[in-house]
BALOBA-1460 file (C-alpha; in Angstrom, 3 decimals):
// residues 202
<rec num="1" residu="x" x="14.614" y="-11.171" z="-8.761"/>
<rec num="2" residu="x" x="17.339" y="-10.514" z="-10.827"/>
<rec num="3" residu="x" x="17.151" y="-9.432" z="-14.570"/>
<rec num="4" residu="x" x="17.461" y="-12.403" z="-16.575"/>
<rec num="5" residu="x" x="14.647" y="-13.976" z="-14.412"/>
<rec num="6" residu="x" x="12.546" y="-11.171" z="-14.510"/>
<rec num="7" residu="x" x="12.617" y="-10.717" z="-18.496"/>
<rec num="8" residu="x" x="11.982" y="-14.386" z="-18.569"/>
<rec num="9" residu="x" x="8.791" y="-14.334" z="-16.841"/>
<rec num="10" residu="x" x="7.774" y="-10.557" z="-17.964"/>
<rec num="11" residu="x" x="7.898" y="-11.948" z="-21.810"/>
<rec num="12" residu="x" x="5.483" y="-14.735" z="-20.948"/>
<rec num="13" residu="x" x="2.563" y="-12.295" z="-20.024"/>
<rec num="14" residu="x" x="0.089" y="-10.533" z="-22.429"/>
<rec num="15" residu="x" x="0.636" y="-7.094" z="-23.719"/>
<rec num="16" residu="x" x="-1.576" y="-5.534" z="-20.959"/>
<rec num="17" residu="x" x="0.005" y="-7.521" z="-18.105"/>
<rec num="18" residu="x" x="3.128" y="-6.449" z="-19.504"/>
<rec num="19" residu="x" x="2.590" y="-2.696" z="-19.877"/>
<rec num="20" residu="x" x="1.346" y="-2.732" z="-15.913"/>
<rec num="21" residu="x" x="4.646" y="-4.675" z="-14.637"/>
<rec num="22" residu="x" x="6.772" y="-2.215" z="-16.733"/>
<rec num="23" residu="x" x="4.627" y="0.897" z="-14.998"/>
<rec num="24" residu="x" x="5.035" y="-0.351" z="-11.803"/>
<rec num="25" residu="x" x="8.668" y="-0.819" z="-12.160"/>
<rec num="26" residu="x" x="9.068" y="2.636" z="-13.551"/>
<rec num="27" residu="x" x="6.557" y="4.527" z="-11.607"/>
<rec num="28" residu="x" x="8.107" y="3.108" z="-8.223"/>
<rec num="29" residu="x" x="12.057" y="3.536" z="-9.051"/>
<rec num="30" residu="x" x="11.500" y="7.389" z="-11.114"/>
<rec num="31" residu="x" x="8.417" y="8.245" z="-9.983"/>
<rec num="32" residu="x" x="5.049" y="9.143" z="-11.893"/>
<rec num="33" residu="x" x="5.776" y="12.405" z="-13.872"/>
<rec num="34" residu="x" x="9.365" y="11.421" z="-14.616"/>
<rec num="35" residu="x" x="8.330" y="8.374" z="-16.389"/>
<rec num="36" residu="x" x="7.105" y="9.210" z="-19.970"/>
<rec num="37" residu="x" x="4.527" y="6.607" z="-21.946"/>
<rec num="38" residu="x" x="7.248" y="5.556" z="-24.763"/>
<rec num="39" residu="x" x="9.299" y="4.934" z="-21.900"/>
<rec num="40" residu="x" x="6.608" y="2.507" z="-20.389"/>
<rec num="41" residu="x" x="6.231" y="1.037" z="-23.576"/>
<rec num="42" residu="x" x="9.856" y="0.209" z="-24.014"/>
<rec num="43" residu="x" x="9.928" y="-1.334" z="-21.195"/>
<rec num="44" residu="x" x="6.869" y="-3.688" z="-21.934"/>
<rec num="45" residu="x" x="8.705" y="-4.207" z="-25.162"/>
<rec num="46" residu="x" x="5.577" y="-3.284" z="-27.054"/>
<rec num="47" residu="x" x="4.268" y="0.589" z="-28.296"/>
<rec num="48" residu="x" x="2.532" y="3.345" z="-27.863"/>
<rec num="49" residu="x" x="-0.259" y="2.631" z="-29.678"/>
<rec num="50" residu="x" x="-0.728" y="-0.680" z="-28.705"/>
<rec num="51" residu="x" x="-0.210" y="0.406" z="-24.913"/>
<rec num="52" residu="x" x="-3.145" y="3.061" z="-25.968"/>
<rec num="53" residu="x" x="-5.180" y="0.400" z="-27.229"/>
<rec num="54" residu="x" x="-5.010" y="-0.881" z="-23.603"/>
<rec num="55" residu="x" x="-5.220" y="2.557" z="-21.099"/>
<rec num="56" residu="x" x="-6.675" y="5.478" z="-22.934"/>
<rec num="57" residu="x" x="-4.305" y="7.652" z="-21.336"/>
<rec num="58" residu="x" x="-1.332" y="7.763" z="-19.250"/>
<rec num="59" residu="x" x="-3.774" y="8.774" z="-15.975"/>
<rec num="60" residu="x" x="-5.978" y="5.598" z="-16.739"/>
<rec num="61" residu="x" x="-2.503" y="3.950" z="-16.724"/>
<rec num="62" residu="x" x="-1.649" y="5.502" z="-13.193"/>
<rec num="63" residu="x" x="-4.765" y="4.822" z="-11.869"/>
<rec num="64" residu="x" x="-5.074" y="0.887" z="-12.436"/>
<rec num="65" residu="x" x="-1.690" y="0.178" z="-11.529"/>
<rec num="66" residu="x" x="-2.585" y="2.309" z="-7.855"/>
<rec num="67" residu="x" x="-5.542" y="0.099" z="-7.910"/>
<rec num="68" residu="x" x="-3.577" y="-3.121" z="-8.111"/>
<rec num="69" residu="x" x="-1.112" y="-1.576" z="-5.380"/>
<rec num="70" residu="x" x="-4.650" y="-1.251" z="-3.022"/>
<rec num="71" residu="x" x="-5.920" y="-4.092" z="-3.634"/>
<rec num="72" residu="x" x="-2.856" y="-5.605" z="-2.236"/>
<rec num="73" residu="x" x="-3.578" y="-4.233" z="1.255"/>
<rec num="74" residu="x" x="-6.949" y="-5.267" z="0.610"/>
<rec num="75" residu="x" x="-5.808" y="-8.966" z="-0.020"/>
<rec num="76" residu="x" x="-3.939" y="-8.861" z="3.121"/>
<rec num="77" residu="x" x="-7.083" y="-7.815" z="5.268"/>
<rec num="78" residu="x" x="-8.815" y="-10.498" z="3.570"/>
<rec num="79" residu="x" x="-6.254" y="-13.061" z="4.377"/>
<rec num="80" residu="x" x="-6.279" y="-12.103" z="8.040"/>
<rec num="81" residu="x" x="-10.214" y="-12.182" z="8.422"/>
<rec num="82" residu="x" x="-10.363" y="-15.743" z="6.703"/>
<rec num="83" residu="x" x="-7.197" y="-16.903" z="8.728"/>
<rec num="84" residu="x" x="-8.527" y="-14.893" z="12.540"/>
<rec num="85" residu="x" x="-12.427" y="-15.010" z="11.863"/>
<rec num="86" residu="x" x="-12.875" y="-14.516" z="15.897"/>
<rec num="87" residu="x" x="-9.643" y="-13.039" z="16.865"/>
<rec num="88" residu="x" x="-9.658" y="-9.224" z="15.854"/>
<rec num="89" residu="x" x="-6.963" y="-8.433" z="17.725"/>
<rec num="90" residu="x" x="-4.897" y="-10.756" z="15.931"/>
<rec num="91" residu="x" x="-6.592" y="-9.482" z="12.804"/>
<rec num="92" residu="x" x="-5.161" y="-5.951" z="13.726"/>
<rec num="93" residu="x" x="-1.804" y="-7.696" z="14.925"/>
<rec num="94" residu="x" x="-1.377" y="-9.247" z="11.417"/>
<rec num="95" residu="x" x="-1.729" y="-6.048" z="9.682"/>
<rec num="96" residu="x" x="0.813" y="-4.552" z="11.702"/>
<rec num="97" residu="x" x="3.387" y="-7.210" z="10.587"/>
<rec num="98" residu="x" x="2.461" y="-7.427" z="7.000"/>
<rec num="99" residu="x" x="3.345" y="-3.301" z="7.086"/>
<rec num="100" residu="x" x="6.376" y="-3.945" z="9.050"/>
<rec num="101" residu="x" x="7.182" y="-7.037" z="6.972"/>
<rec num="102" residu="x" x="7.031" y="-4.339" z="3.936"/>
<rec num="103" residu="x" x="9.357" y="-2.192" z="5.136"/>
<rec num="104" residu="x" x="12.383" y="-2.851" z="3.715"/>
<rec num="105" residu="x" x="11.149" y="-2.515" z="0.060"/>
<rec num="106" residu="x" x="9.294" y="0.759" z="1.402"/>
<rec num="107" residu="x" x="13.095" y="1.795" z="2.331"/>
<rec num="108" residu="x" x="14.505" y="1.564" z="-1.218"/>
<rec num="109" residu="x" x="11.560" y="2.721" z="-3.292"/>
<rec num="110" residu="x" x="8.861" y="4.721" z="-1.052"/>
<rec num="111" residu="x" x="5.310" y="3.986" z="-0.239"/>
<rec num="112" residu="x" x="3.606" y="4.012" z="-3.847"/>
<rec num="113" residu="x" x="0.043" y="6.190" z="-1.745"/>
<rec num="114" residu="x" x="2.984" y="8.090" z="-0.082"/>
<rec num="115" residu="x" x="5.535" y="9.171" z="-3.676"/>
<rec num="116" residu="x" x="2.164" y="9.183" z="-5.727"/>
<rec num="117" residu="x" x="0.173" y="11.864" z="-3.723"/>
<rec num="118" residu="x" x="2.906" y="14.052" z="-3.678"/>
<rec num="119" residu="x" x="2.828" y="13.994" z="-7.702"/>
<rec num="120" residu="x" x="-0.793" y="14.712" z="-7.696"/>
<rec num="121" residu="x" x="-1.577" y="17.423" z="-5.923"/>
<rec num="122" residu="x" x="-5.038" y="17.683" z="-7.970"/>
<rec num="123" residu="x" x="-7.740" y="16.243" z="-5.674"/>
<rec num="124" residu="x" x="-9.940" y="15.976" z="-8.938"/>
<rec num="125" residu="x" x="-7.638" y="13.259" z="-10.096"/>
<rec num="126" residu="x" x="-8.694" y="9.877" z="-10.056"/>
<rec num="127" residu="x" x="-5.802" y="7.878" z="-9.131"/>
<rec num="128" residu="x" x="-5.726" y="10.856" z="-6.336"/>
<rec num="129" residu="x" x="-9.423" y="10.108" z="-5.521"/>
<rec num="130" residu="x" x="-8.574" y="6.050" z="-5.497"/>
<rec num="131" residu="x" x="-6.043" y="6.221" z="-3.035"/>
<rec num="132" residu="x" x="-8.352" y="8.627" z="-1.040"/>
<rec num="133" residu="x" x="-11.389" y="6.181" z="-1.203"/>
<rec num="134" residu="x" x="-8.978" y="3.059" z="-0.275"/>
<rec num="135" residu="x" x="-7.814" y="5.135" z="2.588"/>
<rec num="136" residu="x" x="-10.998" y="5.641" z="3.835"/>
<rec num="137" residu="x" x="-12.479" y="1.834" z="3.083"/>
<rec num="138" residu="x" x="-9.196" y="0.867" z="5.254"/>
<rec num="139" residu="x" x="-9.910" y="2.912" z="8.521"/>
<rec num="140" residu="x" x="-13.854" y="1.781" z="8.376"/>
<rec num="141" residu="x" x="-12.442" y="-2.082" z="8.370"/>
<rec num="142" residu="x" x="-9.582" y="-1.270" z="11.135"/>
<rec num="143" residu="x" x="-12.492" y="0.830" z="13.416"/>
<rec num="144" residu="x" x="-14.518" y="-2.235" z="12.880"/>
<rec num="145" residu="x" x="-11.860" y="-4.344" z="14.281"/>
<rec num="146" residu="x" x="-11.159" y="-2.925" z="16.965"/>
<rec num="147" residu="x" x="-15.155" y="-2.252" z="18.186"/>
<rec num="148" residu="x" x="-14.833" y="-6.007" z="17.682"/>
<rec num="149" residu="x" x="-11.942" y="-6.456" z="19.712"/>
<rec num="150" residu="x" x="-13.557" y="-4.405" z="22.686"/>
<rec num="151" residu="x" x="-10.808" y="-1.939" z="22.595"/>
<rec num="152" residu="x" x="-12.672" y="1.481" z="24.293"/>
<rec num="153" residu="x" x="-12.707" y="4.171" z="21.548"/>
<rec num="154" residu="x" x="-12.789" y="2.104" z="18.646"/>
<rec num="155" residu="x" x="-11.918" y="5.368" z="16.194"/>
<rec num="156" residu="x" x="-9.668" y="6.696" z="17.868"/>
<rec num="157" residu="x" x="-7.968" y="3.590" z="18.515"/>
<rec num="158" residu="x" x="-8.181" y="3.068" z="14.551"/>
<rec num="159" residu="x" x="-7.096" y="6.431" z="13.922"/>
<rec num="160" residu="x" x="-3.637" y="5.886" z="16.654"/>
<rec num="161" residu="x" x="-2.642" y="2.831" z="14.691"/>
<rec num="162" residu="x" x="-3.494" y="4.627" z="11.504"/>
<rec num="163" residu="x" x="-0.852" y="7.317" z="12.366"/>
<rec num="164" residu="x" x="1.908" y="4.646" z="13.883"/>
<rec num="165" residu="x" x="1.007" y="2.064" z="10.501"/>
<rec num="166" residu="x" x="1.902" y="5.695" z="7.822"/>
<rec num="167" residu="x" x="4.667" y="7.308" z="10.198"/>
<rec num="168" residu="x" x="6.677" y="3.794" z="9.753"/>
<rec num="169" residu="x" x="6.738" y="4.133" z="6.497"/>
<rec num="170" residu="x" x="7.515" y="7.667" z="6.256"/>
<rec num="171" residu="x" x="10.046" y="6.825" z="8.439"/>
<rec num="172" residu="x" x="11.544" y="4.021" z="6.552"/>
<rec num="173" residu="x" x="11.454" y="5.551" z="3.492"/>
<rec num="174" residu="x" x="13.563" y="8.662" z="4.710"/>
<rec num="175" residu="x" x="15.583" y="6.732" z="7.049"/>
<rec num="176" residu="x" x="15.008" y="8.736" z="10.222"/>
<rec num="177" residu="x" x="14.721" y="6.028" z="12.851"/>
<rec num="178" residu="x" x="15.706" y="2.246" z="13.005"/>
<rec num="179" residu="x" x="14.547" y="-0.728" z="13.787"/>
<rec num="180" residu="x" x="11.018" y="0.891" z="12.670"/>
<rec num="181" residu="x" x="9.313" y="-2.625" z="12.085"/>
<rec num="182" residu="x" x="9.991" y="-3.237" z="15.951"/>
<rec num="183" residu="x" x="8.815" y="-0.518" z="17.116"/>
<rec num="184" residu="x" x="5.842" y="-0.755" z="14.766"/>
<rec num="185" residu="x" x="4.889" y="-3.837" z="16.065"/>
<rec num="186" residu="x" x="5.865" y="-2.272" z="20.299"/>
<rec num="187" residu="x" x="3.796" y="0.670" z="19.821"/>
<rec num="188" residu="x" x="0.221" y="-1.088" z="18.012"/>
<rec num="189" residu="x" x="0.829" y="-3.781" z="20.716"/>
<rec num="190" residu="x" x="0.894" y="-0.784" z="23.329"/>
<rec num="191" residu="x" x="-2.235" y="0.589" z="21.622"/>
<rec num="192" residu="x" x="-4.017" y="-2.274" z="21.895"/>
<rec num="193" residu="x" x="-3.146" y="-3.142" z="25.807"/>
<rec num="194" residu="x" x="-4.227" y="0.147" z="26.630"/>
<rec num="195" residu="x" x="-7.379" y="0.581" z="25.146"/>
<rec num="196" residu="x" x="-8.435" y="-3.187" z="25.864"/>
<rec num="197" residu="x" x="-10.146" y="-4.152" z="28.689"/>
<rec num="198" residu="x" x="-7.583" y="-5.313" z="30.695"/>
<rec num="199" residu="x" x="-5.949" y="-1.827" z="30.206"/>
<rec num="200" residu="x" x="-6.713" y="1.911" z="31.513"/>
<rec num="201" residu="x" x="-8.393" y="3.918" z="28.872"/>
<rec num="202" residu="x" x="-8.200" y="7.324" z="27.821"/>
């Protein structure tokens, strides 16, 4: 979008909206502790106070925009399961491309979980303890897919694509391999063959 288009559409939302899509913006191109609250509310074209009026803090700030970036990935789950209701493994399949899909935004501003964590290393904070919680609510719903799918080991199998889903990004983001959406989608399809029942499993 470029930015005539986007400050066409960004002045038709409300304040709040506004303040959000101006965080997200920020916090995803500088980062979380580079980007200061005036800054945020320059952006929104609005001001401190009223973007205080809004998000008590600059953490409460962080934290709902983190949530909005979650329940993204949640969406997508959600999609899959109404789209797939009996076909898990293309349920797990569809995830797989909406990551690799992602990846090309991933390689010009970072995973948000992945830059965010990094900037709070307090465990105590809650936008830390959100993306810690949406972690975890993520691997119970992939583990359930594959026990549905009849793949043997349904945890580890979770965990496996787990680690190949976050290294692609971490990959993409520091531009250590390519092609990393194809071989994102090779190696889950691998994972999935060989823990099926038509495979050998570990």
């Amino acid at each position: 979008m470029d930015r005539a288009s986007r400050q066409s559409r960004v002045a038709k939302l409300p304040p709040r909206e506004r303040i959000l899509d101006a965080a997200e913006e920020l916090f995803a191109r500088e980062g979380i502790k580079a980007v200061g609250v005036q800054a945020i509310a320059d952006r929104a074209e609005t001001t401190k106070m009223a973007l205080y009026r809004h998000f008590a803090t600059k953490d409460a700030l962080v934290e709902q925009w983190l949530r909005i970036v979650a329940a993204d990935y949640t969406a997508a789950f959600d999609r899959l399961e109404a789209a797939h209701p009996d076909d898990p493994r293309t349920q797990i399949l569809g995830l797989a491309r909406f990551i690799a899909d992602g990846l090309s935004e991933i390689s010009h501003r970072g995973c948000p979980f992945i830059n965010s964590i990094a900037e709070l290393p307090d465990r105590t904070h809650p936008a830390r303890r959100l993306i810690e919680d949406h972690k975890a609510d993520q691997a119970r719903r992939l583990t359930a897919l594959c026990a549905r799918a009849g793949l043997s080991g349904p945890d580890e199998a979770a965990a496996e694509i787990t680690f190949v889903l976050e290294g692609a990004q971490v990959s993409a983001q520091n531009g250590s391999i390519d092609q990393v959406g194809e071989r994102l989608m090779r190696i889950v399809e691998t994972v999935l063959d060989r823990r099926s029942a038509r495979g050998t499993a570990l």
